[in-house]
Residue, then its C-alpha position, 0 to 999 in steps of 0.5 A: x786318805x779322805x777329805x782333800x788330803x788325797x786331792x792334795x797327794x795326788x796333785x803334788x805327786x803330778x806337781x813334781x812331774x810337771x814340765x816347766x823348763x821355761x817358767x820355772x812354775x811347776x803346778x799339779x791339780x787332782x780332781x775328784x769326779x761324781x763317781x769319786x775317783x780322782x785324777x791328777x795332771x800336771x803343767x807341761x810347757x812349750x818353748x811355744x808359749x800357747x802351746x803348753x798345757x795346764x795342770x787342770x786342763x790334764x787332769x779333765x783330760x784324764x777325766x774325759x779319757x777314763x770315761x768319766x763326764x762331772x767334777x765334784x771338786x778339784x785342788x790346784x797346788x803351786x810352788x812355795x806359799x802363795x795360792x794360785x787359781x786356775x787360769x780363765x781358760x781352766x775355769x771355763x773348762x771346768x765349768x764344762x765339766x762341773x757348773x757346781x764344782x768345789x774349787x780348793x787352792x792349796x800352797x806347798x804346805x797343804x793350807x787350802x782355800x776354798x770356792x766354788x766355781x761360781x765365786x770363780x767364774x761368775x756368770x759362766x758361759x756353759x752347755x745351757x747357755x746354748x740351749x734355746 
């Protein structure tokens, strides 16, 4: 598989994994690092709301944890036909992680929109903001 096809496969197989006993809401996102790996995550709920876990922040964490450091792109699918985008706190990791990311929004179906983070997340705060 090529071009987002394998993003799209990668984060509906961690979509149906997801652990949503509360919302109902299962969301699966793949993302594709520098190097061109792709790594997956899934929501994972909490009875505690706050302590639950997104799907993007999952897959950076499965980023991080196989050494890896960029997104070049990630995918975000959720249930049935409506888009959904990451939340403010995913955008703002992803912007940790890939200031230029490509961020493609994907239904049920595979139908895809695409942005960059920017058009997401104007004006971001990031590591170059702390530079003097």
């Amino acid at each position: 598989m090529s071009g987002l096809e394998d993003l799209f496969a990668a984060a509906r197989a961690a979509q149906q994994r997801a652990y949503a006993p509360y919302s109902h809401f299962p969301v699966g996102a793949a993302l594709r690092a520098d190097s061109g790996s792709v790594f997956s995550g899934c929501n994972v709920e909490n009875a505690a709301y706050p302590l639950g876990v997104c799907a993007e922040t999952a897959a950076i964490a499965a980023m991080i944890a196989a050494g890896e450091r960029r997104i070049a792109e990630i995918l975000v699918v959720g249930p049935g036909r409506k888009k959904i985008a990451p939340c403010g706190a995913c955008r703002q990791r992803i912007a940790e992680f890939g200031a230029g990311a490509i961020v493609h929004l994907a239904d049920d179906q595979g139908a895809v929109e695409t942005f960059s983070l920017a058009d997401l997340l104007p004006r971001a705060f990031g590591p170059e903001s702390l530079k003097a």
